[in-house]
C-alpha positions as CSV (number, residue, x, y, z in Angstrom):
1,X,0.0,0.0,0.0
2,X,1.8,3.2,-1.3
3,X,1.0,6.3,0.8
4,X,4.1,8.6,-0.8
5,X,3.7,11.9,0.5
6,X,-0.2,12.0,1.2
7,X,-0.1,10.8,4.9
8,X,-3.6,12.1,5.2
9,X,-4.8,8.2,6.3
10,X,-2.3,8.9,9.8
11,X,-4.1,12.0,10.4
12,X,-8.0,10.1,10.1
13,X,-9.2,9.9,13.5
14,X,-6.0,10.5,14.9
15,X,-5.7,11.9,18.7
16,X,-3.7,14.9,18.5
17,X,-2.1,14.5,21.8
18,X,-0.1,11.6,20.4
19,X,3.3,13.3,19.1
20,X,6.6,12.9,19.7
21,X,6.6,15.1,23.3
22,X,4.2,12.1,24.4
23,X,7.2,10.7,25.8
24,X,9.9,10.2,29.0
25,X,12.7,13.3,29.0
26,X,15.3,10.5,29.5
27,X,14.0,9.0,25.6
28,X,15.3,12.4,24.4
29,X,18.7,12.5,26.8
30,X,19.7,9.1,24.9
31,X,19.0,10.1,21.7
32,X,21.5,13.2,22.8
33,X,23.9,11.1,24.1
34,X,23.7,8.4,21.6
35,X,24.5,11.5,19.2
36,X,27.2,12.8,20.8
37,X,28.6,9.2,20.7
38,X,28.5,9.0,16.8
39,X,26.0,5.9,16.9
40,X,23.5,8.2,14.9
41,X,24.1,5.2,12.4
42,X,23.3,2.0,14.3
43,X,20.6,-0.4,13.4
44,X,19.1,-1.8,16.3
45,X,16.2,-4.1,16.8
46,X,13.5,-3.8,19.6
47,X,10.9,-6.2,20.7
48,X,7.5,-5.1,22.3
49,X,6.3,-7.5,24.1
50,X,4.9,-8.6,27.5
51,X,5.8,-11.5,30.2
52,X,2.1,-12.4,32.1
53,X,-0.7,-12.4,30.5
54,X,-3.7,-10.3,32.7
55,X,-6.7,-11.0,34.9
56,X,-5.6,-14.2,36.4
57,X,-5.9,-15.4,32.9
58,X,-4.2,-17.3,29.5
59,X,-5.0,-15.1,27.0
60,X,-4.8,-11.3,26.0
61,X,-5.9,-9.5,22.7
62,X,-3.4,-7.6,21.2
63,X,-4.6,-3.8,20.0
64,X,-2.9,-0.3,19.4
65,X,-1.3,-1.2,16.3
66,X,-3.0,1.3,14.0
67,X,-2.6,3.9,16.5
68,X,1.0,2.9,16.6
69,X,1.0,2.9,12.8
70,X,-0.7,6.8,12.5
71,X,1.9,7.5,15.2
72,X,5.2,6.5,12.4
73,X,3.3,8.5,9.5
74,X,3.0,11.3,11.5
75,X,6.3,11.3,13.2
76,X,8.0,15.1,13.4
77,X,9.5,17.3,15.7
78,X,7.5,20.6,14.5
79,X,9.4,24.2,15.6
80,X,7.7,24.8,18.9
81,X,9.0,21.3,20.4
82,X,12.2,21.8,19.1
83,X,11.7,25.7,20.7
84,X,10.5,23.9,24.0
85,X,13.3,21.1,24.1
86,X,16.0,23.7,23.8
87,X,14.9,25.0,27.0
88,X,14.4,21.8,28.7
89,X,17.6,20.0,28.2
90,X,21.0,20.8,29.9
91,X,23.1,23.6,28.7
92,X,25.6,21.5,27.4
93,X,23.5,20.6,24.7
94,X,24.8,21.3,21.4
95,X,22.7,23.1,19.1
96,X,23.1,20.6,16.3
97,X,21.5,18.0,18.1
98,X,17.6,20.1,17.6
99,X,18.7,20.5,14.1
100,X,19.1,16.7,14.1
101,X,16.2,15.9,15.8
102,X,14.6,18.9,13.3
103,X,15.6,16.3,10.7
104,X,14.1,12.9,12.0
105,X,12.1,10.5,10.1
106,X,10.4,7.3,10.6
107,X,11.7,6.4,6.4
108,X,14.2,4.2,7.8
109,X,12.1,2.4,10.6
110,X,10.8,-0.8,10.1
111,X,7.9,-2.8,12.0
112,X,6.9,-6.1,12.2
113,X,3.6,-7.0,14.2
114,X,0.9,-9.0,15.3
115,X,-2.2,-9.1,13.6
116,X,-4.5,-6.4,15.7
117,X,-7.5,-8.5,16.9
118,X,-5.2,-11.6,18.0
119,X,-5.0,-13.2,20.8
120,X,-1.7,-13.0,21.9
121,X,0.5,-14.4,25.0
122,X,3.6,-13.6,27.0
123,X,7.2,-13.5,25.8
124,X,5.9,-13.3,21.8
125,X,6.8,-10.0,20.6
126,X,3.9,-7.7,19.3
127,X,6.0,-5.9,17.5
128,X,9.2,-5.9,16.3
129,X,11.0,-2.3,15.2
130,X,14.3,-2.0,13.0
131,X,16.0,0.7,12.0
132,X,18.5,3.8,13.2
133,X,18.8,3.4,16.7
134,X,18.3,7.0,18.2
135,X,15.3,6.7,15.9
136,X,13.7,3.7,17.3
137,X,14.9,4.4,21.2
138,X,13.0,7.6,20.9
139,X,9.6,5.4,19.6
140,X,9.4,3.4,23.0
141,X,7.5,5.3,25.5
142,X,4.3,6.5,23.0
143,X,4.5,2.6,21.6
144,X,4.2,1.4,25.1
145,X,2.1,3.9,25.5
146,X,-0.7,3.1,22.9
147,X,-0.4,-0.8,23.3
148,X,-0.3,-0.9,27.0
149,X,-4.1,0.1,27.9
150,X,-5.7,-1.0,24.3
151,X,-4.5,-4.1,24.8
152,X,-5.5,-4.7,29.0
153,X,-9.3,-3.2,27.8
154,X,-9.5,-4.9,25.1
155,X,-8.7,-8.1,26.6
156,X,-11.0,-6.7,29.3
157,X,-14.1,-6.5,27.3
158,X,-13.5,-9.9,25.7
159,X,-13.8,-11.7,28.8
160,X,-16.9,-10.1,29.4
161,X,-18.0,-10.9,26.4
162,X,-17.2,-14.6,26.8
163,X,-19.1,-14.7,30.3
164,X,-21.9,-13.0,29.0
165,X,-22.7,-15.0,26.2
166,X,-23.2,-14.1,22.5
167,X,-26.9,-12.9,22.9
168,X,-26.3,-10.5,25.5
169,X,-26.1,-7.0,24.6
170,X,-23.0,-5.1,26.5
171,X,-22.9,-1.1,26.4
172,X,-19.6,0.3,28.0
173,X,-21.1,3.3,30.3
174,X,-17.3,4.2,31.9
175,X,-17.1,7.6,30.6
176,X,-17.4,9.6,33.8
177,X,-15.1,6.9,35.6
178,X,-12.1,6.8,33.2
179,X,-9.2,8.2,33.5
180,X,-9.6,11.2,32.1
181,X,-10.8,12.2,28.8
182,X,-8.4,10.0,26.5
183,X,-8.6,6.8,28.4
184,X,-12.3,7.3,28.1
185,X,-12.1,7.7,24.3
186,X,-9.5,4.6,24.6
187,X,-11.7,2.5,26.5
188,X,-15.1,2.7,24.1
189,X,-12.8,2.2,20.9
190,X,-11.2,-1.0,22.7
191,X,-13.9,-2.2,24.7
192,X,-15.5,-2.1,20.9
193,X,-12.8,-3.8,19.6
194,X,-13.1,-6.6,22.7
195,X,-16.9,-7.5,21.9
196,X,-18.7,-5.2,23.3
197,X,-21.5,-3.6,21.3
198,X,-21.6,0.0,21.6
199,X,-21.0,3.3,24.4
200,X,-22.4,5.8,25.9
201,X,-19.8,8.0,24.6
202,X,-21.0,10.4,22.2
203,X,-17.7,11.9,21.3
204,X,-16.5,8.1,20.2
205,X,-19.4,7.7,18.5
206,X,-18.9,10.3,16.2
207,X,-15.0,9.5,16.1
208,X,-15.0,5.4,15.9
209,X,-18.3,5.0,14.4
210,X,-19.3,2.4,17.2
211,X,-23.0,2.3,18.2
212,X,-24.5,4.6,20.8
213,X,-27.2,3.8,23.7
214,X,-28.1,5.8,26.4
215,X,-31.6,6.5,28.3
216,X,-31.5,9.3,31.3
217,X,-30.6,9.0,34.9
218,X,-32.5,9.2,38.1
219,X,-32.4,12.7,38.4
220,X,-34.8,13.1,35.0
221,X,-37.4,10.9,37.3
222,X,-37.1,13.0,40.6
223,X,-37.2,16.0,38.7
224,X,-41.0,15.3,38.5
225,X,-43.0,15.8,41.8
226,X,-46.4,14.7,40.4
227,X,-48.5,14.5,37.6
228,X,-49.7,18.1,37.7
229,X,-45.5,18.9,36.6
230,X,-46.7,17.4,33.2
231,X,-47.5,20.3,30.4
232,X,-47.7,18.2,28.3
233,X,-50.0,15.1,28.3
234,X,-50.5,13.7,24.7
235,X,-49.0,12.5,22.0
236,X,-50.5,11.5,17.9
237,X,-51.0,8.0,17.3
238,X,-48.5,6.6,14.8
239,X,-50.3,6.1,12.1
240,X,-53.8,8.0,12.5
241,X,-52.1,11.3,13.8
242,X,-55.2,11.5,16.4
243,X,-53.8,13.1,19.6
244,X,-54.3,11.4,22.6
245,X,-54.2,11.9,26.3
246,X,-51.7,9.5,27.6
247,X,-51.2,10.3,30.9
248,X,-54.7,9.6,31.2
249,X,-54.6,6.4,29.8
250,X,-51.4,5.3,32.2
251,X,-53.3,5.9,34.6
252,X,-56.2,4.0,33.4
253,X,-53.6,1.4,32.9
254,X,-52.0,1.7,36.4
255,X,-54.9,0.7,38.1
256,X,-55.6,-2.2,36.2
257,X,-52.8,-4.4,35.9
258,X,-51.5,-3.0,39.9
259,X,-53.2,-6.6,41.0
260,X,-51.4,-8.6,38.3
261,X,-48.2,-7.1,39.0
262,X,-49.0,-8.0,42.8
263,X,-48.6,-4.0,43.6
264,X,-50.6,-1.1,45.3
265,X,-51.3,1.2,43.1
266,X,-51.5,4.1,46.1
267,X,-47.8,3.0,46.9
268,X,-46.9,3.8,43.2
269,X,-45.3,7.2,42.9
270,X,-46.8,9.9,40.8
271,X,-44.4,11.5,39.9
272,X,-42.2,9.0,38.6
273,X,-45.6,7.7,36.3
274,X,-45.4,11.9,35.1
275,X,-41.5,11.5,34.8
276,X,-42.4,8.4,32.7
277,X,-45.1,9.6,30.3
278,X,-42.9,12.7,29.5
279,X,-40.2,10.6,28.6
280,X,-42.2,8.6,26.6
281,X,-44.2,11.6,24.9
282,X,-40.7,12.7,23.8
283,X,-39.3,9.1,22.4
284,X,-42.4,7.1,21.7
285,X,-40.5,4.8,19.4
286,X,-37.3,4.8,22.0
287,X,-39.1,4.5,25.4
288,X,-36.0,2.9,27.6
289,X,-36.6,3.3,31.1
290,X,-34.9,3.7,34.7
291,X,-36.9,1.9,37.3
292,X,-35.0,1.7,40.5
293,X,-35.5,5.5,41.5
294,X,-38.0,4.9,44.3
295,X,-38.6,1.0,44.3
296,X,-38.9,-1.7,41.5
297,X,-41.5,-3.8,42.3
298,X,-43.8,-1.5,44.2
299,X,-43.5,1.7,41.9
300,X,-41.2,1.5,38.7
301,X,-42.2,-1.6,37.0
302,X,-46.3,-1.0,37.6
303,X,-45.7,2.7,36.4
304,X,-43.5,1.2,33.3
305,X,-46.2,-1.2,32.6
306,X,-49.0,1.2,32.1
307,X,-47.1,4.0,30.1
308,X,-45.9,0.9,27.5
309,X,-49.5,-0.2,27.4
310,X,-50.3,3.4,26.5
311,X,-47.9,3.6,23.9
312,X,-49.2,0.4,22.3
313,X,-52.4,1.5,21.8
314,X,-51.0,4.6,19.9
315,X,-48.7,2.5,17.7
316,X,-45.7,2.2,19.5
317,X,-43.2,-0.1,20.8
318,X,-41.6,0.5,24.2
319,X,-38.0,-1.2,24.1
320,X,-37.5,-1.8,28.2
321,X,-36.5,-1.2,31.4
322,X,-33.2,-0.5,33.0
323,X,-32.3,-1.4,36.8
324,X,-29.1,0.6,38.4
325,X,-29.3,-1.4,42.1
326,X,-30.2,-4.2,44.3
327,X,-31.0,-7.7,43.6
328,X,-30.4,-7.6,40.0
329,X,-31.3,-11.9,39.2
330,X,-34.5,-11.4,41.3
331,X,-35.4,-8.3,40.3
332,X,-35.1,-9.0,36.4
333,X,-37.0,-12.3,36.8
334,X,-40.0,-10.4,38.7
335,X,-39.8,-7.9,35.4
336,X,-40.1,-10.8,32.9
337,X,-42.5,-12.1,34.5
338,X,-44.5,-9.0,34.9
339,X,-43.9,-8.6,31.0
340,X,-44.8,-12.3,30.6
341,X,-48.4,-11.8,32.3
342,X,-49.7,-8.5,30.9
343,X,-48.3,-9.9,27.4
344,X,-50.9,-12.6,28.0
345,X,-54.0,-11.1,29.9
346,X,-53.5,-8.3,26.4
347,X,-52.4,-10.6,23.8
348,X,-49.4,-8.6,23.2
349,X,-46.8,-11.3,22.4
350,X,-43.8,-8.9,21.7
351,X,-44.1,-7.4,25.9
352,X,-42.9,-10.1,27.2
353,X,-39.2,-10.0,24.9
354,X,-38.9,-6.4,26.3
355,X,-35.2,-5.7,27.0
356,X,-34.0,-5.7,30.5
357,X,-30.5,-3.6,30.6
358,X,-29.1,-3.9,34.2
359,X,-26.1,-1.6,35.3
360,X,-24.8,-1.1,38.7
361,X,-20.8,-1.7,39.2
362,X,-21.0,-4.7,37.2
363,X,-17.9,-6.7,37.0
364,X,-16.6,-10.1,35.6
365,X,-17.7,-12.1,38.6
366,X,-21.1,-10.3,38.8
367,X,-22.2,-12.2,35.5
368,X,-20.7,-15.4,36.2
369,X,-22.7,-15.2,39.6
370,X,-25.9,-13.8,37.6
371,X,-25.5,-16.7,35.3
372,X,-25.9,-18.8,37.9
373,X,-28.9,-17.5,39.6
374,X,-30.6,-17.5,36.1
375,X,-31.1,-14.2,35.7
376,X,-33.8,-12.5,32.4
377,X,-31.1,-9.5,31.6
378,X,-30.4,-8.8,27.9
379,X,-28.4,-6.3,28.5
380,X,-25.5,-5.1,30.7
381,X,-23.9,-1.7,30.8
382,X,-20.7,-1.1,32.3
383,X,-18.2,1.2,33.4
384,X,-15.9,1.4,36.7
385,X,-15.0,-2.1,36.3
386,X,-14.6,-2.0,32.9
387,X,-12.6,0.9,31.6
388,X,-10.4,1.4,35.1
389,X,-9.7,-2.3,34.7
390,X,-9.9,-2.1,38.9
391,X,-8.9,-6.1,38.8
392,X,-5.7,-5.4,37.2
393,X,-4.4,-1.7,36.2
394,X,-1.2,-2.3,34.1
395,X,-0.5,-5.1,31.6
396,X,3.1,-4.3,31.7
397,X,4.6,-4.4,27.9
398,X,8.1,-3.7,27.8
399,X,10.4,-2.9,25.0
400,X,13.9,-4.4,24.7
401,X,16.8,-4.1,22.4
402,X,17.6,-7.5,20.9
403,X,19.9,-6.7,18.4
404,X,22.5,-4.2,17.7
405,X,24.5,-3.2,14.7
406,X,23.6,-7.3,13.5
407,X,25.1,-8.5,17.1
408,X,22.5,-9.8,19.3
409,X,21.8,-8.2,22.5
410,X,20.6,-10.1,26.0
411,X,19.5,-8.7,28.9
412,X,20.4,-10.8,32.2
413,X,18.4,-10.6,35.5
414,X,18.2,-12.7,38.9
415,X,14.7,-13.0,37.9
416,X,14.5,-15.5,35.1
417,X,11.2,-14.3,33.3
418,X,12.9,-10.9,32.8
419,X,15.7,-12.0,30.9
420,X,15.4,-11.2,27.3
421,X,15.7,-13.6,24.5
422,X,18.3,-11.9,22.1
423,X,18.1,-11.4,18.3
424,X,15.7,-11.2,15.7
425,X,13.1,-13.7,15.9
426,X,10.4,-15.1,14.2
427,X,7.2,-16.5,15.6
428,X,4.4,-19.0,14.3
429,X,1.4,-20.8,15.9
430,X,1.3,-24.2,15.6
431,X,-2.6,-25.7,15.3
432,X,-3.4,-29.3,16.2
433,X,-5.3,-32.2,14.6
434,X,-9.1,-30.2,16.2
435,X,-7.9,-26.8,15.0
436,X,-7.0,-25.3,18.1
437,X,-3.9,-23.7,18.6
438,X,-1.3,-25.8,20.1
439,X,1.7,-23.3,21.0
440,X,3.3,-20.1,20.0
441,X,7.0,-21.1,18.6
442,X,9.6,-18.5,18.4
443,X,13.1,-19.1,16.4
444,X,15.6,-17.6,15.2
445,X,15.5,-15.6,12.0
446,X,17.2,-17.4,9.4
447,X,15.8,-20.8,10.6
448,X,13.7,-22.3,7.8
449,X,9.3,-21.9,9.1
450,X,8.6,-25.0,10.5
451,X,6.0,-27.1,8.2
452,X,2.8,-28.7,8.1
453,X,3.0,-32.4,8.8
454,X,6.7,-32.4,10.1
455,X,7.5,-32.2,13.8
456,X,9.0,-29.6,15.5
457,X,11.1,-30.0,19.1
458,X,9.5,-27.0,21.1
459,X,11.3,-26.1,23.8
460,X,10.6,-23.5,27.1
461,X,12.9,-21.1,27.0
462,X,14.6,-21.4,30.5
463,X,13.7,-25.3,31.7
464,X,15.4,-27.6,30.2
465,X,13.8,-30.8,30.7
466,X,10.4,-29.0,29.2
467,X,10.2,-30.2,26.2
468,X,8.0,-31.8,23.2
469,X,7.7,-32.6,19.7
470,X,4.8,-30.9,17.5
471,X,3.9,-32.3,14.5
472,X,1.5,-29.2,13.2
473,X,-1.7,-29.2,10.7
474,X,-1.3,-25.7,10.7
475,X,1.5,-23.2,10.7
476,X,0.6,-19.8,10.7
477,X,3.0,-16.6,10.4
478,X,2.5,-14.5,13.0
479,X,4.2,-10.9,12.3
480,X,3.5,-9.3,9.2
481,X,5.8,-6.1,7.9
482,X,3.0,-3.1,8.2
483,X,5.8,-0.4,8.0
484,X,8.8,0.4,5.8
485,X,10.5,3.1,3.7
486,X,8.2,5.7,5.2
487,X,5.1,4.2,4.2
488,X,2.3,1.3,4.7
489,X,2.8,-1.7,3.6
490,X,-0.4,-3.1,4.2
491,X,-3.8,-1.8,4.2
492,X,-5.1,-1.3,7.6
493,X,-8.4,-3.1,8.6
494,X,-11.7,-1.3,9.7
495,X,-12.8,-1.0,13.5
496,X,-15.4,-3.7,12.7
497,X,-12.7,-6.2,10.7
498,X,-10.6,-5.5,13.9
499,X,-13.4,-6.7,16.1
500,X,-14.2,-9.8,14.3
501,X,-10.6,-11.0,14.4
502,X,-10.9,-10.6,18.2
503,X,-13.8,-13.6,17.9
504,X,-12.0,-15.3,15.1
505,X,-9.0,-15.8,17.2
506,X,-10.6,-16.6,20.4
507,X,-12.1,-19.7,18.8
508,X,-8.9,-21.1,18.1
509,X,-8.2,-21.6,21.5
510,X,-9.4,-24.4,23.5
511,X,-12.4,-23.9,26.0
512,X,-9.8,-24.5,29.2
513,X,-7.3,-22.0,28.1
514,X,-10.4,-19.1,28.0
515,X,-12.6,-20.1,31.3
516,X,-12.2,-17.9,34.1
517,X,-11.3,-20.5,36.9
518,X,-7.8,-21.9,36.7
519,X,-7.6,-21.4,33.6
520,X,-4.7,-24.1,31.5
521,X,-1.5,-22.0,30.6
522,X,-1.3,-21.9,27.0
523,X,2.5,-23.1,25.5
524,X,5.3,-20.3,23.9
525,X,8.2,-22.3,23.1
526,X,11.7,-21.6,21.3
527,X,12.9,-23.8,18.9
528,X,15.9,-26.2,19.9
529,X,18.7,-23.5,17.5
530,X,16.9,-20.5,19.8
531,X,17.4,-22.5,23.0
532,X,20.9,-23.3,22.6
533,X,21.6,-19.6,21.1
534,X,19.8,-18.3,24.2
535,X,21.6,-20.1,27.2
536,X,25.7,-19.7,25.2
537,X,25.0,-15.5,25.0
538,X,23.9,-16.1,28.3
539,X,26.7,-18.0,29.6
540,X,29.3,-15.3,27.3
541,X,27.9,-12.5,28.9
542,X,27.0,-13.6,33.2
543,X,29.9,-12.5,35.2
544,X,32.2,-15.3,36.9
545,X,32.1,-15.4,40.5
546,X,35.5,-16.0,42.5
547,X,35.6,-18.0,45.9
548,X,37.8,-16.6,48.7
């Protein structure tokens, strides 16, 4: 995909806060003193990756590519940073080095990834970036940056998704609990991405394209004392045009189904029934309402009830009912069955599929225990839990040179999952006789890609007796070249493409890898070359101890 000069597609949608600033200082005091060292000419080779995957789980979804992507076409040092970094570095600074920097292009970068949308798992790298080294140092932090939270809310929302189920709709409502406004646009694009099915955020909306729901809060209902608040009491029929009173009605309605719903229609409150009808009066075709304000059983369902049953007679469908606390199982079977009776003492069939949205600091374990308890929701919205990620905060990507000037580069720790593997590398999935995925294989990266019907030795990385021979029906290539000479090299998919591949690759992994209880750890493995190459660098470069 040739983009030349027209990098208009890095600008679509982009969010302008990501530049080159969007960064740590001590990014910009390495490029300085890689520069004052002559190295302006190194190649290096970094891996972005992470080493446990989140939630107490097996699996993550990779996303932040494109944004990553936008970030490389975009790439420049315009004349008020350079202005601002002259007066934020050191004095002995030589001027030559913002001319330099002035200068900087992403033509000579190159990046190797995952496919956005897979599910991905420790140690593989999500992306691999060659090219100049002050170049690529300076790209870490705003990578990390824009992979870091796509990636733990998006893997978020997917887990929702699973322990919802396929026919239940999920609306992310975390707006007002995110933190701030960019990981609130963040969290509806990759919650989106993760499964679920639209946001209250207006703003993403209009930016993403994703689907919009919302209804009104509690205050809309207390801000009505009683029926005589209502100016206005009717509304046309929907085909006839005949105005009709329908407060009136609702209240015709009220005291006739108050017995059926096993309520007192003197304990219903007035002014939530005027709240109601005005509501409905303004969307008749979009009546969505909040009926936990004052009490479910004894007020907001009965005055629900009899405003939808006024509607209906004047053409129109209400959608449902939303519930914001208490005993949310119980509470949605007493509304489905109160749907279920007045849809057969009317004959109205289509009342008793009315939607039943519940919110309320909904978390993971909330619908695995609603699940349980049988509940009648069709809906969930959710926020806190989902766009703070309040189970886990961080995924924890890291970026690490491998490779330098063609040498290969190792990082050494007491701590054996943060030693780096050194190198370029390349990584495939290996799929088994059911089609599931068997194990991630990394090797080095002139080894020849391992081949369908021939086995492989796949090895752990650090244990040596782990070990096992894979004979693969399927071999697939997991990083693809999306950046080189300055341009794309590969169209970029759609926000809804994006989302599929999140589904697509979550069936590839067996059920025990995905559940939410102990979950089975899913195999990365290095090839038997990679092992061996591994543990010598490691051997060349540990320090010898001396007894005394």
């Amino acid at each position: 995909m040739s983009n030349d000069k027209d990098k208009s597609w890095c600008k679509s949608r982009q969010n302008g806060v990501v530049q080159p600033l969007l960064t740590d200082l001590y990014q910009i005091t390495m490029a300085y003193a890689y520069w004052k060292s002559g190295k302006m000419h190194d190649y290096g080779v970094f891996d972005l990756f992470f080493r446990k995957n989140p939630f107490h789980g097996e699996f993550t979804v990779f996303a932040g590519l494109e944004e990553c992507l936008k970030f490389l076409g975009s790439f420049h040092y315009s004349d008020s940073d350079i202005d601002y970094l002259r007066t934020t570095m050191p004095d002995c600074v030589e001027p030559e080095f913002f001319e330099y920097l002035k200068n900087l292009t992403t033509d000579d970068v190159s990046l190797y990834a995952i496919e956005e949308g897979s599910i991905v798992f420790p140690r593989v790298p999500l992306l691999r970036v060659e090219g100049p080294l002050i170049i690529i140092q300076l790209l870490e932090t705003t990578f990390l940056t824009l992979v870091n939270y796509a990636s733990l809310v998006a893997t978020n929302a997917s887990r929702y998704r699973m322990v919802a189920g396929k026919n239940v709709t999920l609306m992310e409502f975390g707006l007002r609990r995110a933190q701030g406004p960019d990981g609130g646009l963040s969290a509806s694009k990759y919650s989106y991405i993760g499964g679920f099915d639209g946001t209250s955020n207006v703003l993403a909306g209009k930016l993403f394209a994703i689907p919009v729901y919302g209804t009104h809060a509690h205050a809309y209902i207390t801000s009505f004392n009683g029926k005589d608040d209502l100016q206005n009491r009717t509304l046309a029929h929907k085909e006839t045009g005949q105005m009709k009173d329908l407060l009136a009605a609702s209240c015709k309605y009220r005291k006739n189904i108050a017995a059926d719903l096993e309520a007192l229609e003197l304990e219903a409150s007035d002014g939530e029934l005027a709240a109601l009808v005005s509501y409905a009066i303004a969307f008749p075709d979009g009546f969505m309402a909040l009926v936990d304000t004052y009490d479910v059983k004894r007020s907001g369902l009965l005055n629900f009830c009899a405003v939808a049953l006024a509607l209906n007679d004047l053409g129109y469908r209400a959608i449902g009912i939303r519930i914001d606390s208490g005993d949310l199982a119980y509470l949605s079977q007493e509304a489905r069955e109160s749907f279920e009776k007045i849809a057969e003492k009317y004959n109205i069939p289509w009342f008793a599929q009315m939607t039943i949205v519940a919110s309320n600091d909904i978390n993971e374990e909330t619908i695995i225990s609603l699940n349980e308890q049988n509940h009648k929701i069709n809906s969930f919205g959710i926020g806190t839990h989902l766009v703070t990620c309040q189970r886990q905060p961080a995924l924890g990507c890291v970026y690490k040179m491998v490779e330098i000037n063609k040498l290969p580069r190792i990082k050494l720790s007491q701590e054996v999952d943060k030693v780096t593997m050194p190198g370029r590398k390349n990584a495939f999935r290996l799929y088994g006789a059911d089609g599931h995925a068997l194990v991630d294989l990394l090797q080095r990266y002139d080894e020849d890609t391992p081949q369908v019907g021939q086995k492989v030795l796949c090895r752990h990385p650090f244990q040596e007796s782990k070990r096992a021979y894979v004979t693969p029906t399927r071999v697939e290539v997991l990083h693809k070249l999306y950046w080189k000479d300055g341009k794309l090299c590969r169209p970029l998919p759609t926000l809804q493409e994006t989302r599929q591949r999140v589904q697509e690759s979550l069936k590839t992994l067996r059920s025990d890898h995905k559940r939410s209880l102990n979950p089975t750890p899913y195999k990365v493995a290095v090839s038997d070359k990679l092992y061996h190459f591994i543990h010598d660098l490691w051997l060349q470069n540990a320090p010898i101890g001396q007894l005394s």
